[in-house]
C-alpha positions as CSV (number, residue, x, y, z in Angstrom):
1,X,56.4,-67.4,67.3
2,X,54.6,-67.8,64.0
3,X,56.8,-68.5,61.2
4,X,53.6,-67.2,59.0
5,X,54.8,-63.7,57.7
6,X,52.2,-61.1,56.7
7,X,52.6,-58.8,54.1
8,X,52.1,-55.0,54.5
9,X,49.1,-55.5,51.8
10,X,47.6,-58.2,54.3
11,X,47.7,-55.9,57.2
12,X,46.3,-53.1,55.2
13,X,43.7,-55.4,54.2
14,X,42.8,-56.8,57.5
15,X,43.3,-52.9,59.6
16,X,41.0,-51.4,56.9
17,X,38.2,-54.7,57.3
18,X,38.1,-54.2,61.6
19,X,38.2,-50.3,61.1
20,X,35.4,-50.1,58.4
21,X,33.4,-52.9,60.5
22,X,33.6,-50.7,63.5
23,X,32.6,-47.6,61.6
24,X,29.4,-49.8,60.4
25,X,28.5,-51.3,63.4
26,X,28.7,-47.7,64.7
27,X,26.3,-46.1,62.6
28,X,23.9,-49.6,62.2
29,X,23.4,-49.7,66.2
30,X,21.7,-46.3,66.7
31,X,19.4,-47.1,63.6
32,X,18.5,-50.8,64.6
33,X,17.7,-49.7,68.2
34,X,15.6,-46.8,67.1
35,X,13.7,-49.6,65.1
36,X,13.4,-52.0,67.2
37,X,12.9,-50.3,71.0
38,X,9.2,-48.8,70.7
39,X,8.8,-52.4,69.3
40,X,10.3,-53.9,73.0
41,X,8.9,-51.6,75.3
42,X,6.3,-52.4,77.1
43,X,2.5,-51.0,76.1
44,X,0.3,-49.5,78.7
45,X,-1.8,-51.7,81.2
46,X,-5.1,-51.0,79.6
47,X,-6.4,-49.9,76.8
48,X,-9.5,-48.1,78.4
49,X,-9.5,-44.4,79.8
50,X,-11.0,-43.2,82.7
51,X,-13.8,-40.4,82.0
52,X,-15.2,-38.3,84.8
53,X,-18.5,-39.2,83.4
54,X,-20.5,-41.5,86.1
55,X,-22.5,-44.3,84.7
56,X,-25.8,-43.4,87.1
57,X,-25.6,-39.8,85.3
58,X,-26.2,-40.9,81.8
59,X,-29.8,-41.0,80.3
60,X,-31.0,-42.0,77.1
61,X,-30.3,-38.5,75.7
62,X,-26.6,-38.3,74.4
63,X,-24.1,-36.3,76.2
64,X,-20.3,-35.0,75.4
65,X,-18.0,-36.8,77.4
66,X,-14.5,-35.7,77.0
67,X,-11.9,-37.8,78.0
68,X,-7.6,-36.9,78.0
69,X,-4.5,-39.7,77.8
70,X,-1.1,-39.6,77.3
71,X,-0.3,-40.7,74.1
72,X,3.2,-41.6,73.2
73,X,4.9,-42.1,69.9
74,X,8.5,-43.3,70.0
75,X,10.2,-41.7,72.6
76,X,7.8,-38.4,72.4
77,X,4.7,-38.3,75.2
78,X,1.6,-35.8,74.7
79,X,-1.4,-35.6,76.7
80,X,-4.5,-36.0,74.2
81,X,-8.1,-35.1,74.5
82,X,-10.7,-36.5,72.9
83,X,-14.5,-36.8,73.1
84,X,-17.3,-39.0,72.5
85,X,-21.2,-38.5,72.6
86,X,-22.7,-41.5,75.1
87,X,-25.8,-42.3,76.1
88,X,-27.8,-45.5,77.4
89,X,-30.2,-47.1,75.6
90,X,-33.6,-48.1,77.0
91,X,-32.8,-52.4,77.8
92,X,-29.6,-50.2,79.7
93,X,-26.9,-50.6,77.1
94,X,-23.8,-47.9,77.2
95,X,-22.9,-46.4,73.8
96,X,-20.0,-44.3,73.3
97,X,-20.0,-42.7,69.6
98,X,-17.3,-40.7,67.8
99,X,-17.8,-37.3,66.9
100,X,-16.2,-37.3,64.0
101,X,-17.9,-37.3,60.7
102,X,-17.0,-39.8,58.2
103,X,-17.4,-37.5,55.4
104,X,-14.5,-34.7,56.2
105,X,-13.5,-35.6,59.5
106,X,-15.3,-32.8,60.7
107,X,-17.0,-33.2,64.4
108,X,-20.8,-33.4,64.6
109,X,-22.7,-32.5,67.2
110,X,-26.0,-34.0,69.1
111,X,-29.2,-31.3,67.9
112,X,-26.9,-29.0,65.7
113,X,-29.7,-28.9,63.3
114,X,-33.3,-27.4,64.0
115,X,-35.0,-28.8,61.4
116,X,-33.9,-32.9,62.9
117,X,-33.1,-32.1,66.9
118,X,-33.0,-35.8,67.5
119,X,-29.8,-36.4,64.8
120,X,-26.4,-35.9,65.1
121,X,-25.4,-33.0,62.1
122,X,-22.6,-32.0,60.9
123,X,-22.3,-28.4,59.7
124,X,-19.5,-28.5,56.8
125,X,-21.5,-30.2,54.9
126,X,-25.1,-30.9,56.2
127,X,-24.4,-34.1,57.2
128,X,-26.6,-36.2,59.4
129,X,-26.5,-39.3,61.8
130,X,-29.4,-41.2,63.5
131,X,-29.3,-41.2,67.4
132,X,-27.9,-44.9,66.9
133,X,-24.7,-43.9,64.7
134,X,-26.4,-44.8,61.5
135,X,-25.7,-41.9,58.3
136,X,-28.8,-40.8,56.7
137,X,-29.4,-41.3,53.4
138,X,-29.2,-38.2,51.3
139,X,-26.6,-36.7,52.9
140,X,-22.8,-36.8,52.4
141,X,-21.6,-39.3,55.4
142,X,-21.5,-42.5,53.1
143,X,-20.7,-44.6,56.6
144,X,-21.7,-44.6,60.2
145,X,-19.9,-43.0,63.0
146,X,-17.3,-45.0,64.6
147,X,-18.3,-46.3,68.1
148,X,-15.8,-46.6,71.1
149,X,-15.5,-49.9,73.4
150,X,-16.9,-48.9,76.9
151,X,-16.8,-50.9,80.1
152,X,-17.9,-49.5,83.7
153,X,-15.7,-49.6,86.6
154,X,-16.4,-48.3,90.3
155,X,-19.1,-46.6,88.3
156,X,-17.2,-44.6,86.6
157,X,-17.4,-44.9,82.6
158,X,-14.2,-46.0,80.6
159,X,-13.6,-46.1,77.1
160,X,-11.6,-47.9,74.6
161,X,-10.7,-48.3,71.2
162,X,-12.7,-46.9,68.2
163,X,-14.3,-49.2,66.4
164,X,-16.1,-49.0,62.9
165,X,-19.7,-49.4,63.7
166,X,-21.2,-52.5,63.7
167,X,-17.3,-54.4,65.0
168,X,-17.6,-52.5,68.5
């Protein structure tokens, strides 16, 4: 046996340390794995979705093609849609634009306005784009719409991230 004595103070001392240690460790575990475990888990395979919009389909004229994934944030998982005007150009090249204006964030569509039927317009605010993406000067966009990554597969069309234009 130890011929060390401890004093009821040093037990006190010591029983409150391992008992308030305890109680920390059990409230810092929770809050540390909610941190870190989105962090650790492991992201999706690709970053491109699969539309049901065929390559061989799309002309030079822009066309809504809307698109759903299942987003997930933490531990939550939603299916989201979204949608992006795409057409080919004439030397064959896919573009995929967002519809959504970079004035208000309000969606613009392909022909909305009679008066330019070859610009993308955006009613809140008479906004307009050229067929390319490009705002017009004049109106309120003060930037171009955002353009998506695209790559074909199987000929099927799939589409990435968004982009600012001109980093796509």
């Amino acid at each position: 046996m130890s011929k060390r004595n401890v004093s009821r103070r040093q037990f006190l001392n010591y029983t409150l340390t391992g008992v308030g240690g305890f109680m920390a460790a059990g409230m810092l575990m929770p809050m540390v794995r909610f941190a870190v475990d989105p962090v650790l888990a492991g992201g999706s395979e690709s970053d491109f979705v699969a539309t049901k919009q065929k390559i061989k389909d799309l002309s030079t004229e822009p066309t809504r093609v809307d698109f759903s994934f299942t987003q997930v944030d933490g531990w939550y998982e939603s299916e989201v849609t979204n949608t992006a005007w795409v057409y080919k150009t004439k030397d064959g090249k896919i573009v995929a634009l967002s519809p959504i204006c970079k004035h208000l964030g309000c969606t613009v569509d392909w022909g909305g306005d009679k008066e330019h039927p070859e610009q993308f317009f955006c009613p809140c605010h008479y906004g307009r784009y050229t067929k390319d993406g490009m705002n017009v000067k004049g109106t309120p966009p003060i930037s171009p719409l955002d353009v998506f990554t695209t790559k074909e597969k199987d000929g099927i069309l799939y589409l990435g991230q968004r982009k600012p234009h001109g980093e796509a």
